[in-house]
C-alpha positions as CSV (number, residue, x, y, z in Angstrom):
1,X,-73.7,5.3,-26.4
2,X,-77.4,6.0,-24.9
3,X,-79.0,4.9,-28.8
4,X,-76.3,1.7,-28.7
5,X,-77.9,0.5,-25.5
6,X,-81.2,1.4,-26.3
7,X,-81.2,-0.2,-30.1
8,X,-79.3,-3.8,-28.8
9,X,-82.1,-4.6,-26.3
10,X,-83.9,-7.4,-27.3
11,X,-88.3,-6.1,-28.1
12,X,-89.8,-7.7,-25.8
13,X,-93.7,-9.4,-27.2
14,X,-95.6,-6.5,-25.5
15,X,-93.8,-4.0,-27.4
16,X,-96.1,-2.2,-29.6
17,X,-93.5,0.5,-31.9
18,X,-90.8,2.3,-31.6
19,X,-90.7,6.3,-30.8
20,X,-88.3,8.9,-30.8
21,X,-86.9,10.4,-27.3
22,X,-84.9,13.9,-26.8
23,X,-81.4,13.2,-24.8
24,X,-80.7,16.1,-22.0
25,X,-77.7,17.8,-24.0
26,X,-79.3,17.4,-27.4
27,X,-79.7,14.9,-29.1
28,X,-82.4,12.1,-29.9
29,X,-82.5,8.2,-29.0
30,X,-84.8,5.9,-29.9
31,X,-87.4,4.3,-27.4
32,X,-87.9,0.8,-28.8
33,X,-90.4,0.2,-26.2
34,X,-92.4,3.1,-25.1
35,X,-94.4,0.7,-22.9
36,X,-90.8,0.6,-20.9
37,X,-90.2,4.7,-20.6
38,X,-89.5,4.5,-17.1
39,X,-86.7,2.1,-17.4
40,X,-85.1,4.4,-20.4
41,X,-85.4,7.3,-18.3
42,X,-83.6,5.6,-15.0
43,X,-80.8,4.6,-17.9
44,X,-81.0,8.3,-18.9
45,X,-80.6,9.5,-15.8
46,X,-77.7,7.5,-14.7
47,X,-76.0,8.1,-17.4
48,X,-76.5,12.2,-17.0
49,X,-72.8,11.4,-16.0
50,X,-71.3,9.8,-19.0
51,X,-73.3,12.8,-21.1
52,X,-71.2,15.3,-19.3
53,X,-73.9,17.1,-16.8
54,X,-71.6,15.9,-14.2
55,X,-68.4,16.6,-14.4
56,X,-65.7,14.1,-12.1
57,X,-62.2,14.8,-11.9
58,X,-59.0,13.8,-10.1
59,X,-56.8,16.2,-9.4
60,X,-52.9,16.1,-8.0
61,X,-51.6,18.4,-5.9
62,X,-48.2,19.0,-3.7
63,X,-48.2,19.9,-0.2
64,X,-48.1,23.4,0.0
65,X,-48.7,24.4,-3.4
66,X,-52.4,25.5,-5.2
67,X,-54.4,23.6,-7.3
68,X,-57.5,24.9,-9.5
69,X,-61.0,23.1,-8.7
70,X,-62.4,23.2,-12.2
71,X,-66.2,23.5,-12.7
72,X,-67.2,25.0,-15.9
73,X,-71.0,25.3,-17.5
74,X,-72.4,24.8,-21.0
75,X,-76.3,26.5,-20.4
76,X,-77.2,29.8,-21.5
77,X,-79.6,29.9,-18.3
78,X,-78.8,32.8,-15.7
79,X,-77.7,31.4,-12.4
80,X,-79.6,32.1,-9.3
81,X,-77.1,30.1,-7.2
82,X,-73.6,28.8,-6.5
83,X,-72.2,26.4,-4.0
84,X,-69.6,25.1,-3.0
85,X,-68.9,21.9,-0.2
86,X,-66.7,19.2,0.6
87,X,-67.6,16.4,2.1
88,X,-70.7,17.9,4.2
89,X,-69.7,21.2,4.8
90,X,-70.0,24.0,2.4
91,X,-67.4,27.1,2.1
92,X,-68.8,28.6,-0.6
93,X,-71.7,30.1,-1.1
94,X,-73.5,32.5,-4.1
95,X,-77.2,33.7,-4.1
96,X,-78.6,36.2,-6.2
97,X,-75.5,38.0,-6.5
98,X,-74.2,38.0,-2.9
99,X,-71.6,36.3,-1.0
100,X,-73.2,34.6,1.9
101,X,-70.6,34.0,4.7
102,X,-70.3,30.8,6.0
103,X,-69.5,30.4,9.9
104,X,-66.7,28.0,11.1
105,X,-65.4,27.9,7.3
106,X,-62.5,25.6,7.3
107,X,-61.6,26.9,3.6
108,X,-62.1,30.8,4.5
109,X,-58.5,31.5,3.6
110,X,-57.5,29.2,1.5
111,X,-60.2,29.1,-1.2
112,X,-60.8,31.6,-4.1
113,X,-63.7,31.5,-6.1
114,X,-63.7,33.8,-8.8
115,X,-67.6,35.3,-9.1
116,X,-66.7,37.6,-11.0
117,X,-66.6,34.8,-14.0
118,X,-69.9,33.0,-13.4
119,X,-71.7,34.9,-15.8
120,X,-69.3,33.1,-18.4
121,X,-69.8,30.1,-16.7
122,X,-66.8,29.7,-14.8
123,X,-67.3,28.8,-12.0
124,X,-63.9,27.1,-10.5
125,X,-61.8,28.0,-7.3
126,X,-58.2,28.0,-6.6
127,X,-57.3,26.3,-3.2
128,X,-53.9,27.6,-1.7
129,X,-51.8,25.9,1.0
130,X,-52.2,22.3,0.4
131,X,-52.0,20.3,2.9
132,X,-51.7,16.0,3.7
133,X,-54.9,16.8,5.5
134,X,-56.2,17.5,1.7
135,X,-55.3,14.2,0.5
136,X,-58.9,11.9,-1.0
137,X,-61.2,15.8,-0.2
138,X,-64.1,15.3,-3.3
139,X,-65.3,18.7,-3.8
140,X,-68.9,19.6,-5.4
141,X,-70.1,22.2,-6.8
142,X,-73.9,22.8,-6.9
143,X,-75.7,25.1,-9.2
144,X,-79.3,26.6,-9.2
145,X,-80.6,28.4,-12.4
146,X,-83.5,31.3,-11.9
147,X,-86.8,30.0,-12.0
148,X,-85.7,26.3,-10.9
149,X,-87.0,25.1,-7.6
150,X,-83.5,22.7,-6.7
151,X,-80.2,22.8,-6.9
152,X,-78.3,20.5,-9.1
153,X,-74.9,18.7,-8.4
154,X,-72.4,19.8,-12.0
155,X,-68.9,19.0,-10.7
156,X,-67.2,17.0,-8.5
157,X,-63.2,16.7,-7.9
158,X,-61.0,14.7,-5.8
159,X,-58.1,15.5,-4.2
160,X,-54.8,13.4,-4.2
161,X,-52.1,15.1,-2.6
162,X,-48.0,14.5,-2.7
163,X,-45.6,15.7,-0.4
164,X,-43.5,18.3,-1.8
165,X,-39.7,17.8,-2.6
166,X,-37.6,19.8,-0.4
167,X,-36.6,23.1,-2.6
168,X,-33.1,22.9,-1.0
169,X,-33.0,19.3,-2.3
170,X,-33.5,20.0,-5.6
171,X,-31.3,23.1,-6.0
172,X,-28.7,20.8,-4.6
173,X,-29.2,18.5,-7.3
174,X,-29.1,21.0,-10.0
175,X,-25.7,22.7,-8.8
176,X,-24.2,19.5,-8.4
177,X,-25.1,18.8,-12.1
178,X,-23.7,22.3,-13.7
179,X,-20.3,21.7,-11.6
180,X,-20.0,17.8,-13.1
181,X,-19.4,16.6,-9.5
């Protein structure tokens, strides 16, 4: 899609040739207009999205139920760090190995990250005990690899939330159907 966008721009006269460009994630797309890299690389970067180094998601969930936050990674790098926030509070947090606790964390009992599969790449979290109050929460999840000064956002998930049907309710139903009433 990058190479599309690139290729069906008109050359402008101040244009001298074209050159080739590497893609983050692989790849290669051609820079018609090398006199205009720092427009391709604000194109490149908003499109790190669409190129999957952000991953966005919208999740459903029932009141009172779990749902899976999914983050996983593609990079061969070794992780340094691993957080987790929503909104502007984190409730999870990974450095060097450790669990750092996190004071006043809304999510303390409720969230499980599993660090124990980061060094696969997982790195998702199961949140228990869903509530209306969960309804339109975007989590993110922010990554550091060794050796890199920042941390980078990789997955982001929103929260839509149903209220559950009544468990009575629906045995009712399905008694009420074996009987033939």
């Amino acid at each position: 899609m990058i190479e599309w966008l690139l290729l069906q721009t008109e050359l402008p006269t101040f244009c001298s040739r074209p050159s080739q460009v590497t893609v983050a994630g692989g790849g290669t797309a051609e820079l018609i207009c090398p006199d205009m890299s720092s427009t391709i690389l604000l194109i490149l970067l908003l499109s790190a999205h669409i190129t999957g180094l952000i991953s966005e998601q919208l999740l459903r969930a029932a009141v009172g139920g779990s749902v899976l936050i999914p983050c996983s990674l593609h990079d061969n790098r070794t992780l340094s760090s691993v957080y987790w926030q929503e909104g502007e509070q984190h409730f999870f947090l990974w450095d060097s190995g450790k669990i750092i606790q996190i004071p006043n964390n809304k999510y303390e009992n409720r969230a499980q990250v599993f660090h124990d599969k980061f060094s696969s790449g997982n790195i998702s979290f199961r949140l228990d005990n869903i509530s209306l109050e969960d309804d339109r929460k975007t989590f993110f999840a922010y990554i550091k690899f060794d050796k890199e000064k920042q941390s980078e956002e990789r997955c982001r998930s929103t929260l839509q939330v149903s209220e559950a049907k009544p468990q009575l309710h629906q045995a009712a139903q399905s008694q009420s159907s074996q009987t033939g009433s």
